[in-house]
C-alpha positions in Angstrom: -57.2 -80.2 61.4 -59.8 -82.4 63.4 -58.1 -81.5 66.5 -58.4 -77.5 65.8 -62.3 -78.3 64.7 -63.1 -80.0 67.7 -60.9 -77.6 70.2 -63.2 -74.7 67.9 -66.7 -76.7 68.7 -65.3 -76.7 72.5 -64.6 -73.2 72.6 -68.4 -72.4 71.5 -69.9 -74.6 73.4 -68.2 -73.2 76.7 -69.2 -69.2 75.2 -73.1 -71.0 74.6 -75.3 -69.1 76.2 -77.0 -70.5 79.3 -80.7 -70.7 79.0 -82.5 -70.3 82.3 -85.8 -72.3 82.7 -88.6 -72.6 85.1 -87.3 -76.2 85.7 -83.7 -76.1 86.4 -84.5 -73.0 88.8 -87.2 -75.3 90.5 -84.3 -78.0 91.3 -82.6 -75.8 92.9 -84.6 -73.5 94.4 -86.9 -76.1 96.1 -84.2 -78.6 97.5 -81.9 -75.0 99.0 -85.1 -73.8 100.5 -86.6 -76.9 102.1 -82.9 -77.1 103.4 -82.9 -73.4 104.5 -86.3 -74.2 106.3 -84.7 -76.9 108.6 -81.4 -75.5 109.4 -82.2 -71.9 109.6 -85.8 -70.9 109.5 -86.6 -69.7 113.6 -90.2 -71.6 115.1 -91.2 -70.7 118.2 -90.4 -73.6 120.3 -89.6 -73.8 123.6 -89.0 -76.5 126.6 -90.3 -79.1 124.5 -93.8 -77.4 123.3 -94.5 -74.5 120.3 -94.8 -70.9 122.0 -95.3 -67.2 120.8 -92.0 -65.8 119.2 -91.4 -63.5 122.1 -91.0 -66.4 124.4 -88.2 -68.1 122.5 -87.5 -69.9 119.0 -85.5 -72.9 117.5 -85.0 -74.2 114.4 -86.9 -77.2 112.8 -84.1 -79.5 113.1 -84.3 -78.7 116.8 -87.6 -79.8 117.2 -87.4 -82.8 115.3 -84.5 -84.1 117.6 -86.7 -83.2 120.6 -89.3 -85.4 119.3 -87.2 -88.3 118.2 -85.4 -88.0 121.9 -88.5 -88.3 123.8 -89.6 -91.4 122.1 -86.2 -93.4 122.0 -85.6 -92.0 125.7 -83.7 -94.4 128.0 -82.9 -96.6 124.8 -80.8 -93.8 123.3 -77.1 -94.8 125.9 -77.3 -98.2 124.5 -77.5 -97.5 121.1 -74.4 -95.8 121.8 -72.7 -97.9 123.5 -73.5 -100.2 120.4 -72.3 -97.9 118.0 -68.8 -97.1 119.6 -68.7 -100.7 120.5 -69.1 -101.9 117.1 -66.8 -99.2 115.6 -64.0 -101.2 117.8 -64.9 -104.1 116.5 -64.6 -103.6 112.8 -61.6 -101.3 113.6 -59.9 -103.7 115.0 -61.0 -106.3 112.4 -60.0 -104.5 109.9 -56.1 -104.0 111.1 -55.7 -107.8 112.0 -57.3 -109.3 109.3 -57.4 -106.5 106.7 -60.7 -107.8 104.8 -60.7 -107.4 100.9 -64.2 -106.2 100.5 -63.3 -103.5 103.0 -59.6 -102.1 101.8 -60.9 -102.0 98.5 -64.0 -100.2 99.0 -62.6 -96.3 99.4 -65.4 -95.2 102.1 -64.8 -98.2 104.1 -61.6 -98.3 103.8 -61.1 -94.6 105.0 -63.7 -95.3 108.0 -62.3 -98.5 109.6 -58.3 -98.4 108.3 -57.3 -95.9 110.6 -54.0 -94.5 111.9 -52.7 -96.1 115.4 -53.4 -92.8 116.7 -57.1 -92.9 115.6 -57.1 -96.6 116.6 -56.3 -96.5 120.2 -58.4 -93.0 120.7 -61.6 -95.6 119.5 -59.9 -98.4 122.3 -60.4 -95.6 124.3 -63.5 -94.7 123.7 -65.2 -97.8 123.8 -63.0 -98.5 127.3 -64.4 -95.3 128.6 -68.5 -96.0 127.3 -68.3 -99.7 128.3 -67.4 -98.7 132.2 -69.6 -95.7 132.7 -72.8 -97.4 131.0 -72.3 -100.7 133.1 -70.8 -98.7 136.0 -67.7 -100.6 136.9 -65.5 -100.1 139.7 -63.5 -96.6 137.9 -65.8 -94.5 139.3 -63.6 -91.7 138.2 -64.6 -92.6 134.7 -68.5 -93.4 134.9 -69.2 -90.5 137.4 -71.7 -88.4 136.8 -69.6 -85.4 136.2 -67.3 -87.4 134.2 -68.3 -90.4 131.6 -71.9 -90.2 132.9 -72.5 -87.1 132.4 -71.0 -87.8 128.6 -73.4 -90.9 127.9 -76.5 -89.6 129.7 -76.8 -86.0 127.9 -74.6 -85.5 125.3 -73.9 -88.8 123.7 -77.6 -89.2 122.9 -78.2 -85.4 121.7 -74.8 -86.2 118.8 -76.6 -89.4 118.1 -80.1 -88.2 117.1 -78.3 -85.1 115.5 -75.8 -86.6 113.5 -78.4 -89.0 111.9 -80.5 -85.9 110.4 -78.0 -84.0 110.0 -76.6 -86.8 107.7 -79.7 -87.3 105.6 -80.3 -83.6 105.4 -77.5 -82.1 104.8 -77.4 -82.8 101.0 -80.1 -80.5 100.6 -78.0 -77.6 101.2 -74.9 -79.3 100.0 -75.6 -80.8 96.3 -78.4 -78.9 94.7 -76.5 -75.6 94.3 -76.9 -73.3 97.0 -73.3 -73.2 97.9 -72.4 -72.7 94.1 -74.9 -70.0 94.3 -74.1 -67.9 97.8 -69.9 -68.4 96.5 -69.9 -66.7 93.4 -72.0 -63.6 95.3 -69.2 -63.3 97.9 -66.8 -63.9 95.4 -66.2 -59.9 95.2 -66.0 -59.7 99.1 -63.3 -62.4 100.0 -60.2 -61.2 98.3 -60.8 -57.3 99.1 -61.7 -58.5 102.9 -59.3 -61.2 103.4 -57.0 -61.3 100.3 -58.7 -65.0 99.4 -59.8 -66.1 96.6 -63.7 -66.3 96.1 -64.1 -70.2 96.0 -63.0 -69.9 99.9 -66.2 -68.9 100.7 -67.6 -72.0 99.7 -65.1 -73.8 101.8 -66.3 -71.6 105.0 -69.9 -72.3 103.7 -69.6 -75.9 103.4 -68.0 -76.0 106.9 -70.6 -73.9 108.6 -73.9 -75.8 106.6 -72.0 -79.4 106.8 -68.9 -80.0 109.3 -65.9 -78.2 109.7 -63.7 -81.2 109.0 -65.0 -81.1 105.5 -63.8 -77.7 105.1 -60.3 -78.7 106.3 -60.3 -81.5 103.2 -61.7 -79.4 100.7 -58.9 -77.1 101.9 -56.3 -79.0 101.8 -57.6 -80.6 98.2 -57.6 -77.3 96.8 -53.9 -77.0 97.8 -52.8 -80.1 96.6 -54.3 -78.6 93.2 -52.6 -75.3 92.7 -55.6 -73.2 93.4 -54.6 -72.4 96.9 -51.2 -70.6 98.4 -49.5 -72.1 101.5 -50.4 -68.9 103.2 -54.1 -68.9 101.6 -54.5 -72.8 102.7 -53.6 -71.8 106.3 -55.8 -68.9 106.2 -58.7 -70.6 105.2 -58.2 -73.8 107.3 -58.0 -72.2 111.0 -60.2 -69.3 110.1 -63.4 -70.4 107.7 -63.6 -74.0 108.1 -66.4 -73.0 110.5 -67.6 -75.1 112.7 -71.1 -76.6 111.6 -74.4 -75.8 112.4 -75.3 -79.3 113.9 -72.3 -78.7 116.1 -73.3 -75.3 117.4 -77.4 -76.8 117.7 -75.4 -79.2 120.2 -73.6 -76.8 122.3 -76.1 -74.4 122.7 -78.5 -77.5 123.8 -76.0 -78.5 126.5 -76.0 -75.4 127.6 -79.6 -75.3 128.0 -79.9 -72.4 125.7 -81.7 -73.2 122.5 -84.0 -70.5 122.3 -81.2 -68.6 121.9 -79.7 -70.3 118.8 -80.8 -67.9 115.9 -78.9 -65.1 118.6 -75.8 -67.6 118.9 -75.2 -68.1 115.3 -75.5 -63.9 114.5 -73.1 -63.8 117.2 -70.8 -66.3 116.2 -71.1 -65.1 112.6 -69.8 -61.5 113.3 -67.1 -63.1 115.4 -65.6 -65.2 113.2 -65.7 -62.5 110.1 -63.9 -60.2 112.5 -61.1 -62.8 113.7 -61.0 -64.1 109.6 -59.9 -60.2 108.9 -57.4 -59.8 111.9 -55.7 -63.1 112.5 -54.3 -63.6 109.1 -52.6 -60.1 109.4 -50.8 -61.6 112.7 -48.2 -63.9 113.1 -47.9 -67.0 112.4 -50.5 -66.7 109.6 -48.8 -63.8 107.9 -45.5 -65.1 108.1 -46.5 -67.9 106.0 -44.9 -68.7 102.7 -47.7 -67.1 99.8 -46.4 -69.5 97.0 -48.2 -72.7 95.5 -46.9 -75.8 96.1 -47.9 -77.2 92.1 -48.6 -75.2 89.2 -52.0 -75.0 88.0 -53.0 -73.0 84.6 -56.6 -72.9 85.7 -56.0 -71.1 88.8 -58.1 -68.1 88.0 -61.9 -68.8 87.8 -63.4 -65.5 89.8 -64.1 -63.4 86.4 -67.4 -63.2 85.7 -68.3 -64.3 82.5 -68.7 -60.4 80.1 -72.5 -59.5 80.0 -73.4 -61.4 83.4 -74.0 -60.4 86.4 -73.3 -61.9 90.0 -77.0 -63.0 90.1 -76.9 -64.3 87.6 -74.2 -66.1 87.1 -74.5 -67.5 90.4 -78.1 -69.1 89.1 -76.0 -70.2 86.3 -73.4 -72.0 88.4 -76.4 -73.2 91.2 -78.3 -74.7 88.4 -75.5 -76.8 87.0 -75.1 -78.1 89.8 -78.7 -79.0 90.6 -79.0 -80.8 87.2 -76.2 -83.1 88.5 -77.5 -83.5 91.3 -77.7 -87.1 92.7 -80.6 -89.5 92.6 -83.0 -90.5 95.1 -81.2 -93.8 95.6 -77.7 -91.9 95.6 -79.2 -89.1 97.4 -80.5 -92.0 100.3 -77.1 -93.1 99.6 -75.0 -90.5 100.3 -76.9 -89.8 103.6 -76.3 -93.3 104.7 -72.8 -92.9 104.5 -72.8 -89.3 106.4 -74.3 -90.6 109.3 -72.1 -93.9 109.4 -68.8 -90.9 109.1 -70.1 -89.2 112.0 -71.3 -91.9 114.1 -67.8 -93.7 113.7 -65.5 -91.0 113.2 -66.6 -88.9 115.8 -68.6 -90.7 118.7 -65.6 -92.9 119.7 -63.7 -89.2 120.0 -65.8 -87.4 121.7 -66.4 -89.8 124.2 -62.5 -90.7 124.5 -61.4 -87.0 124.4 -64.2 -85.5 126.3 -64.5 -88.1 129.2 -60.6 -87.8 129.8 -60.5 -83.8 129.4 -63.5 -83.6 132.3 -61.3 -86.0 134.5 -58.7 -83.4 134.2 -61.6 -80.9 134.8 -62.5 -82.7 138.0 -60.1 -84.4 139.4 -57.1 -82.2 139.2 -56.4 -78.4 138.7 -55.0 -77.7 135.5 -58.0 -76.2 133.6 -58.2 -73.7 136.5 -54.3 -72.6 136.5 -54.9 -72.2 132.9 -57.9 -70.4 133.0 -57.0 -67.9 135.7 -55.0 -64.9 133.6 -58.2 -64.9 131.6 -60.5 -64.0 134.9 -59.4 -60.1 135.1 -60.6 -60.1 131.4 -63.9 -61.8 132.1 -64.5 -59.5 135.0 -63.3 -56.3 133.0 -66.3 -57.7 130.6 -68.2 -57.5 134.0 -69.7 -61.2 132.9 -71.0 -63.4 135.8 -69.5 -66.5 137.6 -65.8 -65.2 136.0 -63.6 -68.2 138.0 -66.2 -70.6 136.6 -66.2 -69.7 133.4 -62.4 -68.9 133.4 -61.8 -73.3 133.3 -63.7 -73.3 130.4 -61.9 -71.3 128.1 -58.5 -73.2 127.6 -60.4 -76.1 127.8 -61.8 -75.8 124.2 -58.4 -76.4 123.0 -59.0 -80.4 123.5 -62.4 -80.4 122.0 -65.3 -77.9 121.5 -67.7 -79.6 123.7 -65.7 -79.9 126.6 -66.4 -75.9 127.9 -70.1 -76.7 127.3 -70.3 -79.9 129.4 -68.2 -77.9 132.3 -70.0 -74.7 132.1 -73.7 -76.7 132.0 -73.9 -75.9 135.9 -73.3 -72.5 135.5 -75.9 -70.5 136.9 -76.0 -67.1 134.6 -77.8 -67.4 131.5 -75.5 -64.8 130.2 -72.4 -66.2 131.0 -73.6 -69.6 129.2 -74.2 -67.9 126.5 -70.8 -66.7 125.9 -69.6 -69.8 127.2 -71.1 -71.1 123.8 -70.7 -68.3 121.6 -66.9 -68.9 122.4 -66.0 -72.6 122.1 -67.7 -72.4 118.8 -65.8 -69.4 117.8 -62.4 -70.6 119.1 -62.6 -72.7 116.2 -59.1 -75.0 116.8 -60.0 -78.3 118.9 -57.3 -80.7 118.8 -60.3 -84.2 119.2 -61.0 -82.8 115.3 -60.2 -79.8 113.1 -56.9 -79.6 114.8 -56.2 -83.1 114.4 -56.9 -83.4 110.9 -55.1 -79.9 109.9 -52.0 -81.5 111.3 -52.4 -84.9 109.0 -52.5 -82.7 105.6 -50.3 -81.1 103.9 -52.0 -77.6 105.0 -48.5 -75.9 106.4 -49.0 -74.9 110.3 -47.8 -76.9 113.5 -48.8 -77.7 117.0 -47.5 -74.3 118.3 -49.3 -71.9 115.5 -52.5 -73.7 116.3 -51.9 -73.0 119.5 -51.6 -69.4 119.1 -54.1 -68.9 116.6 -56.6 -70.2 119.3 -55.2 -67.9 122.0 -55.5 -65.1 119.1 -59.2 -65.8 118.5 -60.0 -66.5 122.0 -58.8 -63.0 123.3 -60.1 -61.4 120.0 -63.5 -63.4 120.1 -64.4 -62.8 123.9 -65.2 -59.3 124.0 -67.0 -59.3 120.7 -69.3 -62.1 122.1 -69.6 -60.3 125.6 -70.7 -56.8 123.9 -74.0 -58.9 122.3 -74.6 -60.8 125.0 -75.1 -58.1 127.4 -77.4 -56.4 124.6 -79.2 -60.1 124.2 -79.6 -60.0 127.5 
């Protein structure tokens, strides 16, 4: 009898009506949009000084990195050299002596207690920084081109990036705004792409935070019955976007950030247009459609009777805003974002990239591989087609490699496509790749591989039609 009384009092409390004040709106509203301000808001901004809109824009995040760059300057290689240096250290630490206070701590533990693989890629790494920033005898390795060109530009840019990123972030992340924008696509992502509507949150969280995250929300939501094989794999090499930060890096590389608003439109289109064809190509739709546990709360799209997407989605945004963390946890949680990034994925990038543009430049694989794409670049009639031709299979290592190789690229135009297309390729093997293959999300080596093919032919004339209109 208590039992059916108390299941009774949980039934009404979940069929209470929600009650929307002026002060759970506020905490969401104000955290989403200060977020929305820095990642997306355009400012006219331009070669380091504030212009008139028809000269160019960036957004604030931009501007802030620009600012933090010129006054760290010079000092900005060491500190990574430090950083990648001291990842090593504790790495290695950490295998050998397999410290308590760091197994048992879960963050830790997933940071430093890596796979072999992940191990010997940060030996790498910190090989590869050590030589180029001290200039030893490999000048292969430290050359301009090469390491140097990895330390001296890049390197820095992810530093400064990653850190705001990482205290940012959570502004768009925990105080509802992807609760919010989810349950208004929810009616769009299962007539479009036959998923179900929490997908777009995955896509979402990927484009506003890091794609990686996407993966391992993905692959959670597998693991828990909500997610098919088929829908898992779908939503893993097609919306686990890559992020914001990530394209605000590219673009920069490329010399191009007053065209970033442009590059994310672009990129946008693309990837809704590859997320509707590729799943109805093989290997996606050959895919088993069946759940791998059973789950009797599977279905959570039907909107509650006598609400509407609006407002239900304020409903779900301001939930979430009232748990939001702290100012401690929220400080917290930032600390630990930019520690992920700066240990994660420095020591990769650096490892990956520096050996992918000694393959660039030293031998002539990227340009074999790149060559049946040239009568396609030229049909495009885009500039510099041989040149940009090594870029494109390139991307397949790691998204930054096509923007460090096509940097000397003359044509504005062909840069921009150049960055419009390593973005939208989506599959790099230093990262999303990588990490698809270590879950339980069901696609190989070989399908990546052909999914990134199938978005790279599908992706490139989209990209080309807009840039020839952007420019």
């Amino acid at each position: 009898m208590q039992e059916k009384t108390r299941d009774i009092s949980q039934s009404n409390i979940d069929n209470e009506e929600f009650v929307l004040s002026i002060s759970k709106f506020l905490k969401f509203f104000i955290p989403s949009l200060i977020g929305i301000l820095i990642f997306m808001f355009p400012v006219p901004y331009l070669d380091g000084k504030f212009v008139a809109y028809s000269d160019g824009f960036t957004i604030p995040i931009a501007v802030i990195k620009d600012y933090i760059q010129g006054f760290l300057g010079s000092f900005l290689p060491l500190l990574v050299v430090i950083s990648i240096s001291t990842t090593l250290v504790l790495t290695l630490a950490t295998k050998i002596f397999k410290p308590a206070f760091i197994l048992k701590n879960e963050f830790l533990n997933n940071l430093l207690n890596t796979t072999i693989f992940w191990t010997i890629v940060r030996v790498i790494g910190a090989f590869f920084v050590l030589i180029t920033y001290n200039k030893y005898s490999i000048e292969m390795i430290h050359s301009g081109n090469t390491g140097g060109l990895l330390l001296n530009d890049l390197m820095p840019v992810l530093f400064i990036v990653f850190f705001l990123a990482g205290f940012l972030l959570p502004l768009i992340l925990d105080f509802g705004l992807l609760e919010f924008v989810g349950v208004l696509l929810s009616k769009i992502m299962r007539p479009l792409f036959g998923l179900p509507g929490r997908s777009s949150v995955d896509c979402l969280t990927s484009w506003l935070g890091d794609g990686t995250i996407g993966v391992l929300l993905t692959n959670k939501q597998l693991e828990s019955g909500f997610y098919t094989k088929r829908e898992a794999a779908v939503i893993a090499t097609s919306f686990s976007a890559v992020s914001i930060t990530f394209c605000l890096v590219v673009i920069t590389e490329l010399k191009l950030e007053s065209y970033f608003v442009p590059m994310i439109g672009v990129v946008a289109v693309t990837g809704i247009a590859c997320a509707f064809i590729i799943p109805r190509l093989m290997p996606l739709s050959k895919i088993e459609d069946t759940y791998i546990v059973e789950n009797d709360e599977r279905d959570h799209e039907t909107i509650p009777a006598g609400k509407t997407l609006l407002s239900y989605g304020l409903e779900k945004a301001t939930k979430r805003a009232e748990n939001s963390p702290s100012v401690f946890s929220f400080l917290n949680s930032g600390l630990k974002n930019v520690l992920d990034m700066w240990i994660g994925v420095l020591p990769v990038v650096m490892a990956i990239g520096t050996i992918g543009l000694i393959v660039a430049e030293e031998t002539p694989i990227f340009t074999y591989l790149g060559m049946p794409f040239i009568p396609l670049i030229e049909l495009l009639n885009i500039p510099e087609a041989v040149a940009m031709s090594e870029t494109i299979v390139v991307g397949f290592a790691d998204m930054f490699l096509p923007a460090i190789i096509g940097s000397s690229i003359e044509s504005d135009l062909t840069r921009f496509v150049i960055a419009c297309l390593s973005v939208s390729q989506l599959i790099y093997m230093s990262e999303v790749g990588g990490l698809i293959l270590a879950t339980k999300i069901p696609v190989n080596f070989f399908q990546l591989l052909i999914i990134f093919l199938l978005r790279t032919v599908i992706s490139l004339p989209i990209i080309a039609l807009f840039a020839h209109i952007i420019f």
